[in-house]
ZAMARGU-4260 file (C-alpha; in steps of 0.2 Angstrom, whole numbers, plus 5000, padded with zeros to 4 digits):
<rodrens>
0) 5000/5000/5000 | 5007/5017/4996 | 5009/5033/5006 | 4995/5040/4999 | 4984/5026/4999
5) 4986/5021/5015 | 4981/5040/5021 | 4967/5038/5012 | 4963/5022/5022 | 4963/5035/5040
10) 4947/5039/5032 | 4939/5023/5029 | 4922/5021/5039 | 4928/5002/5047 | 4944/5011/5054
15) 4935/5024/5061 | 4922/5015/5068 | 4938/5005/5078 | 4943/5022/5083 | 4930/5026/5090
20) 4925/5011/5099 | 4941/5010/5108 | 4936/5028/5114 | 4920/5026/5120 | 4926/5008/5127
25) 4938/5017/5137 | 4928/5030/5143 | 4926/5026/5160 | 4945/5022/5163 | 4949/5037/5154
30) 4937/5047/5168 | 4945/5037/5182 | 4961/5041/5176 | 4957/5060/5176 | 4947/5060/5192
35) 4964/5054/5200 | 4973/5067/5192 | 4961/5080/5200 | 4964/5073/5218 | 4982/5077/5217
40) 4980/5098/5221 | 4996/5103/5209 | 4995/5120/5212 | 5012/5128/5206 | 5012/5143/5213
45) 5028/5145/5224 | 5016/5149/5240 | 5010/5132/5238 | 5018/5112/5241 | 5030/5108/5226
50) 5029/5091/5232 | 5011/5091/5226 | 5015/5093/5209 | 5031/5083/5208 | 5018/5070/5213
55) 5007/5075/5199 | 5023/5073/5189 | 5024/5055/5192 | 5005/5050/5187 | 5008/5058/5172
60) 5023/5049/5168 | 5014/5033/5173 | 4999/5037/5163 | 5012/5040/5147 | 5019/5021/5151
65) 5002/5016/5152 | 4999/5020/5134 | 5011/5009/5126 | 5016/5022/5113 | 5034/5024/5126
70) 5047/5014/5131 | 5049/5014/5149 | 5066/5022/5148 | 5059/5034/5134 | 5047/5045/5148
75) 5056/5057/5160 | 5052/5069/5171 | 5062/5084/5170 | 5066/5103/5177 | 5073/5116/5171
80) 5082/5132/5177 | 5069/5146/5179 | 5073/5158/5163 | 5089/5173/5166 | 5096/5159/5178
85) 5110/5149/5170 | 5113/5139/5183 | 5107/5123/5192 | 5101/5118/5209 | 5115/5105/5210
90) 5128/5116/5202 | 5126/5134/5213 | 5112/5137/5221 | 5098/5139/5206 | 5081/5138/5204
95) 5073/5126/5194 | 5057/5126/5188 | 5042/5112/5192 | 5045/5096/5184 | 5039/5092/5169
100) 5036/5076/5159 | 5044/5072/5142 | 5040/5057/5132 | 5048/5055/5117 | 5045/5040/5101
105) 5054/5044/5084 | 5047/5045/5068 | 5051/5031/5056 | 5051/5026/5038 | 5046/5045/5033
110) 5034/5051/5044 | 5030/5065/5053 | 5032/5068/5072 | 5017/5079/5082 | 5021/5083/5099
115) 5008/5085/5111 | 5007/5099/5123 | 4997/5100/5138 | 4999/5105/5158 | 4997/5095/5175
120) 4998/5112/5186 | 4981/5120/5193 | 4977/5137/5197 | 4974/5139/5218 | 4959/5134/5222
125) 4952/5149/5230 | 4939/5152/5242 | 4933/5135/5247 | 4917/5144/5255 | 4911/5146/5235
130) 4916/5128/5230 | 4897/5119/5228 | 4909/5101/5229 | 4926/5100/5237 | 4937/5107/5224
135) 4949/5091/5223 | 4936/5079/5225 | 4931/5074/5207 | 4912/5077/5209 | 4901/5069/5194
140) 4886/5080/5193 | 4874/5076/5178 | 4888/5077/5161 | 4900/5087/5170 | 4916/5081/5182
145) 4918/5096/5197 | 4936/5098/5201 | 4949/5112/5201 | 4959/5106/5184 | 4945/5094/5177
150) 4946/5104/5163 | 4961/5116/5163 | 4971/5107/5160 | 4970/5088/5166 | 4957/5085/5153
155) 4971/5090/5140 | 4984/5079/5146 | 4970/5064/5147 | 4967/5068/5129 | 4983/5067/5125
160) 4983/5050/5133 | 4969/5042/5127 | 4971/5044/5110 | 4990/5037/5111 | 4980/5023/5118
165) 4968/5021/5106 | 4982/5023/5093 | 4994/5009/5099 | 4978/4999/5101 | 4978/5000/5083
170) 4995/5001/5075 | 5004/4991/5090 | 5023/4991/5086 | 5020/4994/5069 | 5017/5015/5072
175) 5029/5023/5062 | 5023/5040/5067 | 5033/5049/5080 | 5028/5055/5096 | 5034/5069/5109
180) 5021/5069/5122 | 5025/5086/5132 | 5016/5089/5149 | 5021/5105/5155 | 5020/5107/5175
185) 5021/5127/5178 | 5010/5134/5165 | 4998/5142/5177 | 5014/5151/5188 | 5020/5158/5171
190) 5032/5145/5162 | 5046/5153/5171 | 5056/5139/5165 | 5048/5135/5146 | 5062/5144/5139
195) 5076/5136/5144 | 5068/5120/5145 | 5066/5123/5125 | 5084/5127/5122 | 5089/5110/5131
200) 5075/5099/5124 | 5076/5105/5106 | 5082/5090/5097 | 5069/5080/5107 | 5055/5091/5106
205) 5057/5095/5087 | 5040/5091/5077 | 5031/5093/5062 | 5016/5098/5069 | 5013/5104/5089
210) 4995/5101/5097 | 4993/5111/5109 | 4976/5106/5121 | 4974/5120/5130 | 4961/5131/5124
215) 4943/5131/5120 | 4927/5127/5111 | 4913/5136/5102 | 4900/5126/5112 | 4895/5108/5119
220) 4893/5102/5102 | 4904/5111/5091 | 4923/5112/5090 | 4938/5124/5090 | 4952/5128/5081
225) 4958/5143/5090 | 4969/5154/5076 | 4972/5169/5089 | 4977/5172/5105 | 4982/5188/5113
230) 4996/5193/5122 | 4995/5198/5141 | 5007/5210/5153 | 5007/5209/5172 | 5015/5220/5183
235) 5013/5226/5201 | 5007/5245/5202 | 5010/5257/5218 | 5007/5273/5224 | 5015/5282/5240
240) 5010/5299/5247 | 5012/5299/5263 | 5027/5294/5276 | 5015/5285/5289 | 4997/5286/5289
245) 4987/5299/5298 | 4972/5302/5308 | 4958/5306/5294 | 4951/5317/5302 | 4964/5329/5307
250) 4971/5328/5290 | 4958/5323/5278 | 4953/5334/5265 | 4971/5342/5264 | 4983/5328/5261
255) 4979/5316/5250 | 4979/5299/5255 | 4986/5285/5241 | 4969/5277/5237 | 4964/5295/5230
260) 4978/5296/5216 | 4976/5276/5215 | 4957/5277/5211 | 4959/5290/5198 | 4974/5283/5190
265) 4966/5267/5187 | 4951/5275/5182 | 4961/5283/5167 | 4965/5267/5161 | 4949/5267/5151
270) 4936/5280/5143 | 4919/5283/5149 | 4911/5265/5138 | 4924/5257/5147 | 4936/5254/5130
275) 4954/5258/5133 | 4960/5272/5135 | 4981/5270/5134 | 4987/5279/5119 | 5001/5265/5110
280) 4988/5249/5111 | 4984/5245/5097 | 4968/5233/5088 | 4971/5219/5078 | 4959/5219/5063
285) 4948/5205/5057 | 4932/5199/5052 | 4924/5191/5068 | 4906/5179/5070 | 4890/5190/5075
290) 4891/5187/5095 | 4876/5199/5105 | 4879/5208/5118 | 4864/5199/5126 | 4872/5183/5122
295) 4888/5189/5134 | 4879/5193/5146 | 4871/5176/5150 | 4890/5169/5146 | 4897/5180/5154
300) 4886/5181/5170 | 4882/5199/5171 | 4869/5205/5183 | 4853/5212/5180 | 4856/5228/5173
305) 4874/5228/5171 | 4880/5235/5153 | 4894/5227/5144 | 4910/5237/5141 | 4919/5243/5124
310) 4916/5246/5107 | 4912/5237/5092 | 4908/5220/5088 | 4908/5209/5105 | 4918/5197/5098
315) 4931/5209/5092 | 4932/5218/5109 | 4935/5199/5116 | 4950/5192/5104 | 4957/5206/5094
320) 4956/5222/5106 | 4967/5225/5122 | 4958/5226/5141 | 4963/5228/5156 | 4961/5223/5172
325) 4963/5227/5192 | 4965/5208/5197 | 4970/5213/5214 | 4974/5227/5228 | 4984/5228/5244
330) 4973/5239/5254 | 4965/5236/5275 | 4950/5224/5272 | 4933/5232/5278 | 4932/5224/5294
335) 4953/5231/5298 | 4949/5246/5292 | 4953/5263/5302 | 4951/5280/5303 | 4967/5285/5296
340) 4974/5292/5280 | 4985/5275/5268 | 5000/5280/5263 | 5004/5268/5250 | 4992/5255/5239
345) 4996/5241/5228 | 4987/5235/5215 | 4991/5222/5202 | 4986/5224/5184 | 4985/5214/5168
350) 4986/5219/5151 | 4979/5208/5137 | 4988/5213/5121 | 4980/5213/5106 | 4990/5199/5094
355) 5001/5207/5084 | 5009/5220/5095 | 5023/5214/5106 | 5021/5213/5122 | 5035/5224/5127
360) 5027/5240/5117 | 5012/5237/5125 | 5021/5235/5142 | 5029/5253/5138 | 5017/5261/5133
365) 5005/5259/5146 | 5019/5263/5157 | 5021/5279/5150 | 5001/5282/5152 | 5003/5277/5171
370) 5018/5291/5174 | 5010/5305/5164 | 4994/5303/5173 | 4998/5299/5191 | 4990/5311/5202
375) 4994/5325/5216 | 5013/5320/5212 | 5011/5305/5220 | 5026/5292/5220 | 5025/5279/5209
380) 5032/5262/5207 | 5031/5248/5194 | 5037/5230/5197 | 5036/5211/5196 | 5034/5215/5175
385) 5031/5200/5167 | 5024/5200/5149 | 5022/5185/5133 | 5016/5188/5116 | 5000/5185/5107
390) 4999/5173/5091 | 4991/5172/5076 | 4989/5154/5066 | 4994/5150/5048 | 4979/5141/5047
395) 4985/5139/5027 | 4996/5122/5030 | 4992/5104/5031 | 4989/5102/5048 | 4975/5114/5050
400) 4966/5105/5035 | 4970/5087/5043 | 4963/5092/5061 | 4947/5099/5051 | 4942/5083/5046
405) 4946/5076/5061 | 4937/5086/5071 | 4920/5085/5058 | 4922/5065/5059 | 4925/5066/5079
410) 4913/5078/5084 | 4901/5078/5069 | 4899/5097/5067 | 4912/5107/5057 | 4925/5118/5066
415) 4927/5134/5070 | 4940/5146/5069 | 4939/5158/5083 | 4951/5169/5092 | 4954/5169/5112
420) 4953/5183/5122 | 4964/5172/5135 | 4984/5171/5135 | 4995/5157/5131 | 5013/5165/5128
425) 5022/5150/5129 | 5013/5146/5111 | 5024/5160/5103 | 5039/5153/5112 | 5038/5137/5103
430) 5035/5144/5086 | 5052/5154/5088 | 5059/5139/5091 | 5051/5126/5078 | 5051/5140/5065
435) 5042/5125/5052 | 5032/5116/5064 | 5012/5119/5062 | 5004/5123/5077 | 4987/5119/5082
440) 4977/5124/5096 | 4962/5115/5102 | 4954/5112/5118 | 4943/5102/5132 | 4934/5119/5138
445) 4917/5128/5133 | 4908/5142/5140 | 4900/5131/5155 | 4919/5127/5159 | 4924/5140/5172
450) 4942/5139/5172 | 4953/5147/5187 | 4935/5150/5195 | 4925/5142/5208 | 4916/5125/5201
455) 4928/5122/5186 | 4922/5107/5179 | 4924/5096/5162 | 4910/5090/5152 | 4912/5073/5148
460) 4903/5075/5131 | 4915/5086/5125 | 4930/5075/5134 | 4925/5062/5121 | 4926/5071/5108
465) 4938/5080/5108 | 4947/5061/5112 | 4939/5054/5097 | 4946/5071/5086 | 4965/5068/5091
470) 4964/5048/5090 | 4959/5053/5073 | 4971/5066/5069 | 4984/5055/5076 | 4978/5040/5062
475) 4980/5052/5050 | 4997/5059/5054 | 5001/5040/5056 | 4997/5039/5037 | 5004/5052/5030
480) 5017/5052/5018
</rodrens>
């Protein structure tokens, strides 16, 4: 059978049909698997217990065994030194990053190599008080698993695995195809270590094409293929006026206490529909689906009453203008608070950054906009900057066309290309790397999916989908010539 023969044969209704009976036969281990993952609170923040996620590490490396695709010797978990710091734990004194976990099967007789990306760190879980189920017990409530990572990103990484499965259930040792199976363990704490982790994995992690499963989906029933994302700058923002604090009312009125210059700083950030208002950010220009402003508000949970914010078409406010956001404040809680003057506030603000503007013009010029605008000469400082780029998709090449049809023959419905209004900077990190690799961005989320929120959860619909989309992929790739 020749190369192109045989890709034609991914195609052929018995094979599917084999495909996707292994799938929905390994549903429910597939769900076990991931509600164990869940139990495991890998939160990767430094605040929080690494040994949490090294644990974390370690199932994942187990599940890749478990798929047959790796040899034993061929999955590793591995760290790397946090980016600007050349050295190592072991050598001086460096920091490493939290581990990640490598697997890595070469190509044979001519085929391609995908590597899959996905991440086993979570976000914190938050307020427990506004968890409906305990946010690392997995909680099965009608089609949805409850659990802080069901879906970001555990549900990626059990994509990932399933659909090795499948696949070695149906090539064997006969796959020719090769495989880097990438499961990143800091992605939610910034990827401090991605970079150099690239420069010392590249000959392992070099691919044809790069899945990343890490992003979202139109709805329940229809897919994604997401072709932008923005970019996104951080930084930690405070004002001092004052010394020491005062009595209020012995000096209120007459020196200004730092929430007044704070409040109308950050008010400046934006005009009066709410669009902002920071000269040097730019808008990215493209034609976007018809999205009402009545459907974001059920989406997006706005109360009664409260109007939405921007210009333009919803969608374009969403994926292809820049926002900004207050995310956080250092100020006395209500119940602490006195009758006396602050002299210095913190707030923390993030910037997403249309795609196509770097991230470091954005970052300077809404540093510019914060020092021509601070009030009543109060003293400002910037720090903890941390910024990544947007990206925007060839969707022109192969890949994109081949994860079409699988998604069509997977989910039934046609994809869509949409944008994200979300980050993922590491995305643009890997295509300056792998300059030739394809990169496509797909996803186990939808708008019910409430990632970093209280009651995240996965719907198991979609989780098998999205399965039975990559398992095909992966037979196609596996075919190709």
């Amino acid at each position: 059978m020749t190369d192109t023969d045989q890709h034609a044969a991914a195609t052929d209704p018995a094979l599917l049909d084999a495909l996707r009976e292994h799938v929905q036969g390994s549903l429910p281990t597939t769900i076990a698997d991931l509600s164990a993952l869940v139990r495991l609170p890998s939160v990767s923040w430094s605040a929080f217990d690494p040994a949490n996620v090294r644990a974390s590490a370690e199932a994942v490396a187990d599940l890749a065994r478990s798929t047959g695709v790796f040899a034993d010797d061929a999955v590793r978990i591995v760290r790397s030194a946090v980016e600007g710091d050349t050295t190592t734990v072991e050598a001086a004194g460096g920091e490493l990053g939290q581990p990640a976990v490598l697997a890595v099967r070469p190509a044979r007789n001519g085929k391609p190599t995908v590597m899959l990306y996905a991440h086993h760190d979570v976000q914190p879980q938050g307020d427990d008080a506004l968890w409906e189920t305990p946010p690392f017990e997995p909680t099965l409530r009608g089609d949805r698993l409850y659990g802080r990572g069901a879906s970001d990103d555990k549900a990626g990484v059990m994509t990932h695995i399933a659909s090795l499965r499948a696949l070695h259930a149906r090539f064997g040792d006969d796959l020719d195809l090769g495989v880097v199976l990438f499961i990143e363990g800091e992605e939610e704490f910034g990827s401090r270590s991605f970079r150099t982790f690239l420069r010392e994995q590249q000959e392992h992690l070099a691919a044809d094409v790069i899945v990343v499963a890490d992003s979202d989906n139109w709805s329940t029933e229809v897919p994604s293929i997401t072709v932008s994302l923005r970019g996104n700058v951080t930084f930690k923002l405070t004002l001092t006026t004052l010394e020491h604090a005062s009595h209020s009312g012995m000096f209120g009125g007459a020196a200004p206490d730092a929430m007044i210059p704070m409040v109308r700083l950050l008010a400046s950030l934006h005009d009066d529909d709410g669009a902002v208002a920071v000269e040097g950010l730019t808008a990215y220009e493209a034609d976007v689906p018809t999205r009402t402003e009545d459907e974001l508000a059920a989406d997006a949970a706005l109360l009664p009453g409260v109007r939405p914010v921007g210009r333009g078409e919803v969608l374009s406010r969403m994926w292809f203008q820049p926002s900004i956001t207050v995310t956080g404040m250092d100020v006395p809680s209500v119940a602490n608070a006195s009758n006396t003057l602050l002299p210095t506030v913190s707030a923390r603000v993030s910037v997403r950054v249309a795609p196509g503007q770097a991230a470091t013009d954005a970052y300077a010029a809404v540093e510019r906009h914060l020092r021509a605008h601070v009030p009543f000469g109060a003293r400002l400082e910037i720090t903890e900057p941390d910024a990544g780029d947007g990206f925007l998709v060839d969707t022109a090449g192969w890949a994109v066309q081949e994860a079409r049809v699988a998604m069509r023959e997977g989910w039934g419905n046609e994809a869509v290309e949409q944008g994200i209004g979300g980050s993922i900077p590491f995305v643009s990190d890997l295509a300056a790397q792998f300059p030739d690799a394809q990169i496509l961005v797909t996803g186990v989320e939808d708008p019910d999916t409430r990632a970093h929120s209280p009651n995240e959860s996965q719907h198991l619909g979609v989780l098998h989908r999205a399965i039975a989309s990559e398992t095909i992929l992966l037979a196609r790739l596996a075919t190709r010539g």
